[in-house]
mmCIF entry with sequence, helices, sheets and N, C-alpha, C, O atoms, coordinates in Angstrom:
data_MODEL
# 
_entry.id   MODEL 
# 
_entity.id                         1 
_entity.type                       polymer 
_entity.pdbx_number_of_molecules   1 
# 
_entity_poly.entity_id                      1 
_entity_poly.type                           'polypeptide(L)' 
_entity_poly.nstd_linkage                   no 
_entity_poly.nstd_monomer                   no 
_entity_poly.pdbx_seq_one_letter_code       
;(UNK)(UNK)(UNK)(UNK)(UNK)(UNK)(UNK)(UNK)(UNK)(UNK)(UNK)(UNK)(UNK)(UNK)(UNK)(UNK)
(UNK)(UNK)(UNK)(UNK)(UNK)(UNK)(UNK)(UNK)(UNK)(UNK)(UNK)(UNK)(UNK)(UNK)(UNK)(UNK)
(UNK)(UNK)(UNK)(UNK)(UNK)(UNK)(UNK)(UNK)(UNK)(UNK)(UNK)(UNK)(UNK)(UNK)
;
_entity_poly.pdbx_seq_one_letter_code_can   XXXXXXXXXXXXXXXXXXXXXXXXXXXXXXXXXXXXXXXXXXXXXX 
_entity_poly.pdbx_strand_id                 A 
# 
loop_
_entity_poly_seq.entity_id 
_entity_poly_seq.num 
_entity_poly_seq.mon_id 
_entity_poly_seq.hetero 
1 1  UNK n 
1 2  UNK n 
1 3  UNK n 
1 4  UNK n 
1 5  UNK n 
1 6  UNK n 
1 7  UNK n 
1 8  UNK n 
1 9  UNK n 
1 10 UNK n 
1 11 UNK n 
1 12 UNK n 
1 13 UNK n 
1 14 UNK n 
1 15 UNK n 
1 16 UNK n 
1 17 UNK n 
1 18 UNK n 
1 19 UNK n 
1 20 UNK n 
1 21 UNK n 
1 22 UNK n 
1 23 UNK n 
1 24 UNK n 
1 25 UNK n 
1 26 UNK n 
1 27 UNK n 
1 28 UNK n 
1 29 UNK n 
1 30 UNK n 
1 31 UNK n 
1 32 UNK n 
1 33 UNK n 
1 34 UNK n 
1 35 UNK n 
1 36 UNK n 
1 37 UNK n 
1 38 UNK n 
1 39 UNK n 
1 40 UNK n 
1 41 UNK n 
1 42 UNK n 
1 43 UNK n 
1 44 UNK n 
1 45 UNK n 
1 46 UNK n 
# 
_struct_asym.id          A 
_struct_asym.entity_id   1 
# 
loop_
_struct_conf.conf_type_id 
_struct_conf.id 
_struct_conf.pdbx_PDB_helix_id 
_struct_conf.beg_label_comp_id 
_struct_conf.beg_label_asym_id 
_struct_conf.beg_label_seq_id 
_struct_conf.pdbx_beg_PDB_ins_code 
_struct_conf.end_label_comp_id 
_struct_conf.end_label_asym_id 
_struct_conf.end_label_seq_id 
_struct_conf.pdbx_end_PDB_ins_code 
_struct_conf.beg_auth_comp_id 
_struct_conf.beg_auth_asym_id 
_struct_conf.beg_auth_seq_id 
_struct_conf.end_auth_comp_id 
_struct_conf.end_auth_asym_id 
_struct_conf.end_auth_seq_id 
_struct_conf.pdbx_PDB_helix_class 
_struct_conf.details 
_struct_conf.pdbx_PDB_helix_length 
HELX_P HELX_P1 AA1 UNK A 9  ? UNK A 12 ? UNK A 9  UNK A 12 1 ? 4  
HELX_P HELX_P2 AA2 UNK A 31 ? UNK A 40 ? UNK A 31 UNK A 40 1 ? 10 
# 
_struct_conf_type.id          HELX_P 
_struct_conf_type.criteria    ? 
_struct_conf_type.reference   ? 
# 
_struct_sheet.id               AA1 
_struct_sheet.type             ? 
_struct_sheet.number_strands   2 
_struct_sheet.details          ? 
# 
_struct_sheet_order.sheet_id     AA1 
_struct_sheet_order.range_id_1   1 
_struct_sheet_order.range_id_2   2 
_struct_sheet_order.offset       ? 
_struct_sheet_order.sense        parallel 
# 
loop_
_struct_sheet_range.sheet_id 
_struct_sheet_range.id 
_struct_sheet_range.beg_label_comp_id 
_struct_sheet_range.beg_label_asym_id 
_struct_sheet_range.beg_label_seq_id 
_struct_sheet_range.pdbx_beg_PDB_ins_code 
_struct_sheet_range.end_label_comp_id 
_struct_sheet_range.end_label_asym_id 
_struct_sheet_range.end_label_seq_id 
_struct_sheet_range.pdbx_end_PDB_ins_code 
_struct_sheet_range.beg_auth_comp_id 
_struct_sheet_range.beg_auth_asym_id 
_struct_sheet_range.beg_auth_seq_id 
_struct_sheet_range.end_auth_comp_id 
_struct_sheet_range.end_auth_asym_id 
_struct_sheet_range.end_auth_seq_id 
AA1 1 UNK A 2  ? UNK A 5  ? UNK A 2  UNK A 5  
AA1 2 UNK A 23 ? UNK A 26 ? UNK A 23 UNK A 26 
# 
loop_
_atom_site.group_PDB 
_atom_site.id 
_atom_site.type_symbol 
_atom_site.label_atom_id 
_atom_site.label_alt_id 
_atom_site.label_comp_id 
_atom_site.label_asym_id 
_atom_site.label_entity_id 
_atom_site.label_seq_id 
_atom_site.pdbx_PDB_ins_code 
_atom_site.Cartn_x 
_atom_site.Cartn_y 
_atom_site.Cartn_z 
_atom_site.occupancy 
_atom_site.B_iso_or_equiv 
_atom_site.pdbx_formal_charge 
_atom_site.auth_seq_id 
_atom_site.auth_comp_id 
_atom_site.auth_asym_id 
_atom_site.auth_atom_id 
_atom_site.pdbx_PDB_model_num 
ATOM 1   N N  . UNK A 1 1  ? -19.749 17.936 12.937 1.00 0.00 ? 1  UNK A N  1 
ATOM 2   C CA . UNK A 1 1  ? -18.867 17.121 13.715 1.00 0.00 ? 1  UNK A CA 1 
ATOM 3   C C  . UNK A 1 1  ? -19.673 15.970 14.303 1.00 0.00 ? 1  UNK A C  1 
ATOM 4   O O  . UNK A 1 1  ? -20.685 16.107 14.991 1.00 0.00 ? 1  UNK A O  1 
ATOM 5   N N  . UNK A 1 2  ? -19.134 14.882 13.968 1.00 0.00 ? 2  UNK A N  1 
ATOM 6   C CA . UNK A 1 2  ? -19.641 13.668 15.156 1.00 0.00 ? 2  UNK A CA 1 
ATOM 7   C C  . UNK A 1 2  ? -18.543 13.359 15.958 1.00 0.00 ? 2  UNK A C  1 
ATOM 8   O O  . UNK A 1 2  ? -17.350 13.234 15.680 1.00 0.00 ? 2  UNK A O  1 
ATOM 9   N N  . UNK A 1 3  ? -19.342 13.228 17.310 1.00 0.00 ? 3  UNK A N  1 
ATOM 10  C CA . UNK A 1 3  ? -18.767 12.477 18.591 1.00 0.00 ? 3  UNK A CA 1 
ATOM 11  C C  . UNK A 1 3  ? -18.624 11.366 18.758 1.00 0.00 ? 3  UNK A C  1 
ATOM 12  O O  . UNK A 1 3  ? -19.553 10.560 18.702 1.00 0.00 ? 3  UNK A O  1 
ATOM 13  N N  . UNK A 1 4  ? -17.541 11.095 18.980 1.00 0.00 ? 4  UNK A N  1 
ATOM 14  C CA . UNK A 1 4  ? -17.280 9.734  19.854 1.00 0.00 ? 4  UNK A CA 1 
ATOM 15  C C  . UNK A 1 4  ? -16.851 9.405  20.877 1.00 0.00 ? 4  UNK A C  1 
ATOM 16  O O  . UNK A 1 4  ? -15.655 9.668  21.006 1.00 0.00 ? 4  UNK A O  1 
ATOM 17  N N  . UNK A 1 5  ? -17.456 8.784  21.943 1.00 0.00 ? 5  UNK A N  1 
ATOM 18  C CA . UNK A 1 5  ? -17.057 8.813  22.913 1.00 0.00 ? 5  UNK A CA 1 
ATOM 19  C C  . UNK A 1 5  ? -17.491 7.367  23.930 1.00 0.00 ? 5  UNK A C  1 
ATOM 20  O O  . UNK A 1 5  ? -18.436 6.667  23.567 1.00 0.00 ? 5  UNK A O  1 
ATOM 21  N N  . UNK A 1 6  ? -16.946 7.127  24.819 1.00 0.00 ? 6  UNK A N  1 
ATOM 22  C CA . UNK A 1 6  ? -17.390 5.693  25.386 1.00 0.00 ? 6  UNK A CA 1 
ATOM 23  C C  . UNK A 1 6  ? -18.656 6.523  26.759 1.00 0.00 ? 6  UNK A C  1 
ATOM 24  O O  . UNK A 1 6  ? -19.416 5.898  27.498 1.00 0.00 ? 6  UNK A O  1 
ATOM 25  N N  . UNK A 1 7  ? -18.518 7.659  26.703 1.00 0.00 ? 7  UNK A N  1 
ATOM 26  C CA . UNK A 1 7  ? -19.450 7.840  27.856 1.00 0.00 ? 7  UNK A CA 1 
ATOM 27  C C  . UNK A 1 7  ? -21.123 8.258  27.004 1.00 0.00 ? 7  UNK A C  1 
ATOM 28  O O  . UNK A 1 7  ? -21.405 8.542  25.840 1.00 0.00 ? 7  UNK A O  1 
ATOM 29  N N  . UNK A 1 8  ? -21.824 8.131  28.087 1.00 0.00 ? 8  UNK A N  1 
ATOM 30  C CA . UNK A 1 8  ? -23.194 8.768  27.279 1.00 0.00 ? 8  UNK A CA 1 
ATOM 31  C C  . UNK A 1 8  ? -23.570 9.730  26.605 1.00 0.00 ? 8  UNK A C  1 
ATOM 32  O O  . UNK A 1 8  ? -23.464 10.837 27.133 1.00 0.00 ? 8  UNK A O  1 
ATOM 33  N N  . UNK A 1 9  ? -24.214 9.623  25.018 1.00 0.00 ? 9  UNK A N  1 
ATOM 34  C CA . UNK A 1 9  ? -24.350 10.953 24.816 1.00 0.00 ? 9  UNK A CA 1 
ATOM 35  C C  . UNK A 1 9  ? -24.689 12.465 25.442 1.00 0.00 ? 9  UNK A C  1 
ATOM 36  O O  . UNK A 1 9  ? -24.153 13.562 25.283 1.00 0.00 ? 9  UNK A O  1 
ATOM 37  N N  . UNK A 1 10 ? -25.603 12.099 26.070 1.00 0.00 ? 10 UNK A N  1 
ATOM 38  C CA . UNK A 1 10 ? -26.340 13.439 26.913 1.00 0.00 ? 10 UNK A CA 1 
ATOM 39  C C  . UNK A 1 10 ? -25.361 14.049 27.792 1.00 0.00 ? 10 UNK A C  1 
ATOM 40  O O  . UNK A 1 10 ? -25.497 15.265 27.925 1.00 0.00 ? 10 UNK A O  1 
ATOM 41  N N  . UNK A 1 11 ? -24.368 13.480 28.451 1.00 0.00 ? 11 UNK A N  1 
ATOM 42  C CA . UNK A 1 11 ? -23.590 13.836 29.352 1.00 0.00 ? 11 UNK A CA 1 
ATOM 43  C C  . UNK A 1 11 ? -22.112 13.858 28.576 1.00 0.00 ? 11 UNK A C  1 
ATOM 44  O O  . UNK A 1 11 ? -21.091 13.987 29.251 1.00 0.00 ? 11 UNK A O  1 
ATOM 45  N N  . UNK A 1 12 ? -22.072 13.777 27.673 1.00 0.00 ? 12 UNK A N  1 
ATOM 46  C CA . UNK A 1 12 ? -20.624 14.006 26.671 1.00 0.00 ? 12 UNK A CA 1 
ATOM 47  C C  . UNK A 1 12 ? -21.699 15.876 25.876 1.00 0.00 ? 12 UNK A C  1 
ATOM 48  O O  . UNK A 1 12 ? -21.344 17.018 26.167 1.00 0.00 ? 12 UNK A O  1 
ATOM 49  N N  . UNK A 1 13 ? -22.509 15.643 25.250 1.00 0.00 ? 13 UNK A N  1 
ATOM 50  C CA . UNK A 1 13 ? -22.948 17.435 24.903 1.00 0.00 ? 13 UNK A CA 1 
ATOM 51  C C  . UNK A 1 13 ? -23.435 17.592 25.667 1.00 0.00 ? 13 UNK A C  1 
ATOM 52  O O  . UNK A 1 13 ? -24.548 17.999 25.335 1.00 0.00 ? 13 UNK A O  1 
ATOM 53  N N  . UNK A 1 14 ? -23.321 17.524 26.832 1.00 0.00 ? 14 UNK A N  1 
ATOM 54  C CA . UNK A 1 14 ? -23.555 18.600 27.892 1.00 0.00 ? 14 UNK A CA 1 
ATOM 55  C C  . UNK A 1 14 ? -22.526 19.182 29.010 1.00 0.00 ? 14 UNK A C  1 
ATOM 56  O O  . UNK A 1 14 ? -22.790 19.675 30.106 1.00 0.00 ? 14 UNK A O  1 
ATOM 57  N N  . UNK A 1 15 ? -21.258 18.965 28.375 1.00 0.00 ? 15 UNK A N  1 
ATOM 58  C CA . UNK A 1 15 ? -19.688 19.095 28.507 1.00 0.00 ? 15 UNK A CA 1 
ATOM 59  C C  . UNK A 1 15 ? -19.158 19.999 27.269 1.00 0.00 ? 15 UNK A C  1 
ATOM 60  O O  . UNK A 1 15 ? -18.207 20.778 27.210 1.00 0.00 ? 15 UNK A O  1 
ATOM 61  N N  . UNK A 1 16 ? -19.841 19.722 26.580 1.00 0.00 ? 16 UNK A N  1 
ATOM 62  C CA . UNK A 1 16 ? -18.959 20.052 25.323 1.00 0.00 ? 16 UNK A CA 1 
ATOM 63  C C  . UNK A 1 16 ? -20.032 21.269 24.460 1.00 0.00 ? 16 UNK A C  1 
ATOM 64  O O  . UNK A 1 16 ? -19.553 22.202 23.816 1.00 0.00 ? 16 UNK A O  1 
ATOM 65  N N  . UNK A 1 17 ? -21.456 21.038 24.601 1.00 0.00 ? 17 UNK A N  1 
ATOM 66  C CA . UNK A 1 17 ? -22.072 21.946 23.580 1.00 0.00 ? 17 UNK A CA 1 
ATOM 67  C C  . UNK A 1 17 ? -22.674 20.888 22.478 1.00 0.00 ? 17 UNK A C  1 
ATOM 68  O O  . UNK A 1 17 ? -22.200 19.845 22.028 1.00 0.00 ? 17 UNK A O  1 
ATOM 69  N N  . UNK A 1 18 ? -23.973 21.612 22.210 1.00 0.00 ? 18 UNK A N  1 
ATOM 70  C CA . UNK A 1 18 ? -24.325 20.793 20.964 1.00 0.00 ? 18 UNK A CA 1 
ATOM 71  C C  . UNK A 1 18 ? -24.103 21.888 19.551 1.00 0.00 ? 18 UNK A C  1 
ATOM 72  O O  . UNK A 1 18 ? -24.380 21.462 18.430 1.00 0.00 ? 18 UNK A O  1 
ATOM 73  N N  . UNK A 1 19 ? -23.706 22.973 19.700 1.00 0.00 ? 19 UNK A N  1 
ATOM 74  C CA . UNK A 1 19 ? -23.722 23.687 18.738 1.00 0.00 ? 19 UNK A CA 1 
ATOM 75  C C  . UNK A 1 19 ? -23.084 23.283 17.282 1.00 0.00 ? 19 UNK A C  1 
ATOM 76  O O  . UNK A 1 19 ? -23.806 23.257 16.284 1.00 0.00 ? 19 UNK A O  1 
ATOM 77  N N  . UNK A 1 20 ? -21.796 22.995 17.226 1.00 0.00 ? 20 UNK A N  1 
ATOM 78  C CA . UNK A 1 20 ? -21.200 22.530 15.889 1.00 0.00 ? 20 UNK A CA 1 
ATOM 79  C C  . UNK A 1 20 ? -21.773 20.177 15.634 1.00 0.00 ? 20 UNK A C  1 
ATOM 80  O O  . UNK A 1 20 ? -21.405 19.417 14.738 1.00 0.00 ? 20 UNK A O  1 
ATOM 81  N N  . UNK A 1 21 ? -22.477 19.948 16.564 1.00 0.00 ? 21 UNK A N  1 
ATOM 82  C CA . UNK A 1 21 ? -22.760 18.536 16.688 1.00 0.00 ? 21 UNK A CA 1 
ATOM 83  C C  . UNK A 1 21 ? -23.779 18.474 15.533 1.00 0.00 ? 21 UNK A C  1 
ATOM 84  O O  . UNK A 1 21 ? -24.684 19.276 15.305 1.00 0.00 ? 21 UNK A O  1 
ATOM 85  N N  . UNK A 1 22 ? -23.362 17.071 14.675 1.00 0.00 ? 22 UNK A N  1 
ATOM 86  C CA . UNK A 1 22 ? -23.999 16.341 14.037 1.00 0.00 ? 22 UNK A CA 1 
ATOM 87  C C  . UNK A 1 22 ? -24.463 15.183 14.154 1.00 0.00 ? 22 UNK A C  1 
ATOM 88  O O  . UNK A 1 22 ? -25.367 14.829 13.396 1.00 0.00 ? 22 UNK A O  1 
ATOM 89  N N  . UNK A 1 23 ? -23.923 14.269 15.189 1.00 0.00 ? 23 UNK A N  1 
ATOM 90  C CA . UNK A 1 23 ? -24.391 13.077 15.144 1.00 0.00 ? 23 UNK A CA 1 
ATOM 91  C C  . UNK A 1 23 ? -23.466 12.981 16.658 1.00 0.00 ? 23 UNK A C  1 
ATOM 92  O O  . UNK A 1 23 ? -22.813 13.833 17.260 1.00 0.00 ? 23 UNK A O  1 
ATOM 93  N N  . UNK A 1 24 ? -23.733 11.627 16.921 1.00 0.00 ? 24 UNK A N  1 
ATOM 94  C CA . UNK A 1 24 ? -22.733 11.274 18.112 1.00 0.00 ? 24 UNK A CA 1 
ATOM 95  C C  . UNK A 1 24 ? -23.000 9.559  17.741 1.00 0.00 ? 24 UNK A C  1 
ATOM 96  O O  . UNK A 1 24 ? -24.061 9.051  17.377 1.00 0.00 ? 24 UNK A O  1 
ATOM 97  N N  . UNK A 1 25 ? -21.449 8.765  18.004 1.00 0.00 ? 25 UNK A N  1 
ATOM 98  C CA . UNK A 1 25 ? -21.449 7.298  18.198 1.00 0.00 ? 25 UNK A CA 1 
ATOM 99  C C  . UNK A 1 25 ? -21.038 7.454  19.229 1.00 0.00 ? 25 UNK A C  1 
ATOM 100 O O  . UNK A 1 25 ? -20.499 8.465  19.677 1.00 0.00 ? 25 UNK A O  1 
ATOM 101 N N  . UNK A 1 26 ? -21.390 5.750  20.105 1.00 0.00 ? 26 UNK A N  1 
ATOM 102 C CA . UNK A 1 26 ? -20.772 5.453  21.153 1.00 0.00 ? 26 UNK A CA 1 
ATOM 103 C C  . UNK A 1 26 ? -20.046 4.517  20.907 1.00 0.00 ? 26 UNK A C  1 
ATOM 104 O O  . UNK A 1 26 ? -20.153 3.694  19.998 1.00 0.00 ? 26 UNK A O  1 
ATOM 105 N N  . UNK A 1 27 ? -18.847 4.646  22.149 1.00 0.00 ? 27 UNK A N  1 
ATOM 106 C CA . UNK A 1 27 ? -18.087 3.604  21.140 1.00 0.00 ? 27 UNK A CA 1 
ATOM 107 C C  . UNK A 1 27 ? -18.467 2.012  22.289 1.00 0.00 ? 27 UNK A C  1 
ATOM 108 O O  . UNK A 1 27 ? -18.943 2.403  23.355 1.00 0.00 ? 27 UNK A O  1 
ATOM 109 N N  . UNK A 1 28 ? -18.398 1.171  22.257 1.00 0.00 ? 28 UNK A N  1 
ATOM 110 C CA . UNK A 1 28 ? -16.979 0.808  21.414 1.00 0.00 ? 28 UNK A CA 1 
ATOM 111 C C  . UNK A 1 28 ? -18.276 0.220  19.727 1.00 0.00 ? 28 UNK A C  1 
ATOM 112 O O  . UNK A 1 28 ? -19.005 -0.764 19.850 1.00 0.00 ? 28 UNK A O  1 
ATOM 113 N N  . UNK A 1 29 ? -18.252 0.956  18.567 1.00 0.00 ? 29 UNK A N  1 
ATOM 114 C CA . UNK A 1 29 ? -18.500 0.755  17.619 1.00 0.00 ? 29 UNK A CA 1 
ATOM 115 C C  . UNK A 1 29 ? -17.815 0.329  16.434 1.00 0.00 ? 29 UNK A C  1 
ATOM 116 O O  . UNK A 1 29 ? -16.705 0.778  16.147 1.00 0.00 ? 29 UNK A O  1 
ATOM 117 N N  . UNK A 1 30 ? -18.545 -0.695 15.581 1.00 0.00 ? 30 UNK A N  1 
ATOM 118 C CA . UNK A 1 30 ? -17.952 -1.295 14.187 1.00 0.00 ? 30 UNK A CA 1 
ATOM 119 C C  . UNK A 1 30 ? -17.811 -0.432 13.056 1.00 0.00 ? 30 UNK A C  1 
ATOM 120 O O  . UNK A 1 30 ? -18.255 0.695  13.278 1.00 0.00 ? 30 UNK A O  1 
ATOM 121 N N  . UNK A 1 31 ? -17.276 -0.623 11.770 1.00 0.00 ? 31 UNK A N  1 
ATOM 122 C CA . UNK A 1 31 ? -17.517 -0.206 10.649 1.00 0.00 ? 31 UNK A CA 1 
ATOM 123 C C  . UNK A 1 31 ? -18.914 0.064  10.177 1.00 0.00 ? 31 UNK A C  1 
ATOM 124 O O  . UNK A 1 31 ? -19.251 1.192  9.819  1.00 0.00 ? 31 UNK A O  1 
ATOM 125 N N  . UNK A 1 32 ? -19.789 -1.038 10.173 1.00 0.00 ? 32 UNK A N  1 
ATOM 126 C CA . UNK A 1 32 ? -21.098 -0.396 9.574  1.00 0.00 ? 32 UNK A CA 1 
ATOM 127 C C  . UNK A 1 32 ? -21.256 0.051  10.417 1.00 0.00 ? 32 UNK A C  1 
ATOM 128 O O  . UNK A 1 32 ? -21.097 -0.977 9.758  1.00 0.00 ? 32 UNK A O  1 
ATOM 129 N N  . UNK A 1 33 ? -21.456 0.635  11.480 1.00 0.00 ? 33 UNK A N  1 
ATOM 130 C CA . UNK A 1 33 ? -22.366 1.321  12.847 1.00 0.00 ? 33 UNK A CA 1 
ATOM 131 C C  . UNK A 1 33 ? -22.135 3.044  12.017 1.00 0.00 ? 33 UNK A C  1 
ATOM 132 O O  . UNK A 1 33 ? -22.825 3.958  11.565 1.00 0.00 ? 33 UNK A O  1 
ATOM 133 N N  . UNK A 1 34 ? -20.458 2.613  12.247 1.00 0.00 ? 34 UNK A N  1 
ATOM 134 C CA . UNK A 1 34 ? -19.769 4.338  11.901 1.00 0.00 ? 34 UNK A CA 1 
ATOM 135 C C  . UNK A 1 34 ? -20.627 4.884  10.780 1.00 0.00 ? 34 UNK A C  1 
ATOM 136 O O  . UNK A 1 34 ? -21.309 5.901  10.906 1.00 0.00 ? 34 UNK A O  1 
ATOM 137 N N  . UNK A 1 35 ? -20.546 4.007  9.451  1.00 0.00 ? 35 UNK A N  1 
ATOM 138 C CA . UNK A 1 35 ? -21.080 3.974  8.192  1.00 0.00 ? 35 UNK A CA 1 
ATOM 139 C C  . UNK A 1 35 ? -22.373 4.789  8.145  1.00 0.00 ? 35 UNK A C  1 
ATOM 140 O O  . UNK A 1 35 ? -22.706 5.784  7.500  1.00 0.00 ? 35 UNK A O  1 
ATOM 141 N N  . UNK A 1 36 ? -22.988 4.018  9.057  1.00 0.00 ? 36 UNK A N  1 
ATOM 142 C CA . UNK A 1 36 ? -24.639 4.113  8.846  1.00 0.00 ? 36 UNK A CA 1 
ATOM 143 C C  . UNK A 1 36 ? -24.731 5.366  9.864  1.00 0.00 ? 36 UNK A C  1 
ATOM 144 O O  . UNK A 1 36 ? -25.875 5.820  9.858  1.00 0.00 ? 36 UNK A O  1 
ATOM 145 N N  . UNK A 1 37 ? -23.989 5.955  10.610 1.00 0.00 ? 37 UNK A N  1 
ATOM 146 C CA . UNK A 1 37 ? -23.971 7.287  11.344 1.00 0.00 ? 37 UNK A CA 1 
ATOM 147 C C  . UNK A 1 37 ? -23.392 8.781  10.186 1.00 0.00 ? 37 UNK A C  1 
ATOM 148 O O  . UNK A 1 37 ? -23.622 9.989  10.247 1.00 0.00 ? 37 UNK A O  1 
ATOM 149 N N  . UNK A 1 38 ? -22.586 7.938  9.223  1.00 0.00 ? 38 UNK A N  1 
ATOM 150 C CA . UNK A 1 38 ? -22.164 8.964  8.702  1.00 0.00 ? 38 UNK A CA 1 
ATOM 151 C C  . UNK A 1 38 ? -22.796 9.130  7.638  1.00 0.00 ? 38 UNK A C  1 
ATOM 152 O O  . UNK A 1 38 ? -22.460 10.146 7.028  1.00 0.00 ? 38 UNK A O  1 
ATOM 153 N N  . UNK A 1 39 ? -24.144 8.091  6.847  1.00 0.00 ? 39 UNK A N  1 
ATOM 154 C CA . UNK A 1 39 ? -25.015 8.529  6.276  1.00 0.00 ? 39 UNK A CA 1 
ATOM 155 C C  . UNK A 1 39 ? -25.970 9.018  6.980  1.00 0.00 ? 39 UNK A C  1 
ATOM 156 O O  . UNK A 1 39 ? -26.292 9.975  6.275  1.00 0.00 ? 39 UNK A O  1 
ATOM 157 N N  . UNK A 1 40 ? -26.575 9.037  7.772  1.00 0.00 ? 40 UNK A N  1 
ATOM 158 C CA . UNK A 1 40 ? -27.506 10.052 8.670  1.00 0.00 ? 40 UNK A CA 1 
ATOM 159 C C  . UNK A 1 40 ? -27.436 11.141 8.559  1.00 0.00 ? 40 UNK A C  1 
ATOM 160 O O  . UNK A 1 40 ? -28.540 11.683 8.597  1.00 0.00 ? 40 UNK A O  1 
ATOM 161 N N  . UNK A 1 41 ? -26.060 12.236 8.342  1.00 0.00 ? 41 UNK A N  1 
ATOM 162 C CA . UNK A 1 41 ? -25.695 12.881 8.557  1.00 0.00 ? 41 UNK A CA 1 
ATOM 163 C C  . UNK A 1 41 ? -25.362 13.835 7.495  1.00 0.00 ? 41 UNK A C  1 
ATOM 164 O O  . UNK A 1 41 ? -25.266 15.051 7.665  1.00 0.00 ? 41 UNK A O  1 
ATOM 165 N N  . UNK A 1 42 ? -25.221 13.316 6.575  1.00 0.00 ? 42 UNK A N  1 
ATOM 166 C CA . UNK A 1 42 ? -25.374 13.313 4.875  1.00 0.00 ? 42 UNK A CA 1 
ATOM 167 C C  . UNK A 1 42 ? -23.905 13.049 4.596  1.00 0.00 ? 42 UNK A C  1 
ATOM 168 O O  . UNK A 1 42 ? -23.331 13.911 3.931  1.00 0.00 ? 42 UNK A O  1 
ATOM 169 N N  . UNK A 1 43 ? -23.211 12.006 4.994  1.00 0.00 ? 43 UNK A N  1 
ATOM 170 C CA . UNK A 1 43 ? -22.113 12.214 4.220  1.00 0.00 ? 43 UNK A CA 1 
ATOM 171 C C  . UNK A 1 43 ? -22.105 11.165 3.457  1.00 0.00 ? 43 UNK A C  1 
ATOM 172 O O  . UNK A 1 43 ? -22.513 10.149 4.019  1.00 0.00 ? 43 UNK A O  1 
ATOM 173 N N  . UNK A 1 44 ? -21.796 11.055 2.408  1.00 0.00 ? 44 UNK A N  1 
ATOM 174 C CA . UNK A 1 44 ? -21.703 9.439  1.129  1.00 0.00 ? 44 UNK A CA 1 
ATOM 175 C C  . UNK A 1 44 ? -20.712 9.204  0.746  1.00 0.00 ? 44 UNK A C  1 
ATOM 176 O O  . UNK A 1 44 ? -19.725 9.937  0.684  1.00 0.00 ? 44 UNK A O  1 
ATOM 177 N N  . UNK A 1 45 ? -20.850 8.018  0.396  1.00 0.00 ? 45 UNK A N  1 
ATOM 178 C CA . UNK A 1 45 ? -19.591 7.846  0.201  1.00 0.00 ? 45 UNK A CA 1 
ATOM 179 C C  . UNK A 1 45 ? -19.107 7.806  -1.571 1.00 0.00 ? 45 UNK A C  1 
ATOM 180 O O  . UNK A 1 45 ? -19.997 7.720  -2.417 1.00 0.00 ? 45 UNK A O  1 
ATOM 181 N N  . UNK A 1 46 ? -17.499 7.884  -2.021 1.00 0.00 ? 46 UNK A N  1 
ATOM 182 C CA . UNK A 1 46 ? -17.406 8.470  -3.464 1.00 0.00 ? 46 UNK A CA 1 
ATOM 183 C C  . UNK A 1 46 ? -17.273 7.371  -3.985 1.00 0.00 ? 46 UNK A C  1 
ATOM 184 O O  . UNK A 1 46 ? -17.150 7.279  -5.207 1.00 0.00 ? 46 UNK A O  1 
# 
């Protein structure tokens, strides 16, 4: 799972858990931002 959220990471999983977490954006984020978070993460695109 990635997060998104407009507040800080550290204080958004530390509400929520980092257990099922893969990544986290903040927002307010673009297309490539998302992109380049969701290759980090291993996802590619088809």
């Amino acid at each position: 799972m990635i997060l998104s959220s407009g507040y800080d990471e550290d204080e958004v999983v530390a509400h929520i858990g980092d257990d099922a977490v893969s990544g986290f954006i903040q927002k307010p984020y673009g297309g490539a931002a998302l992109i380049e978070r969701l290759r980090a993460v291993g996802v590619e695109s088809r």
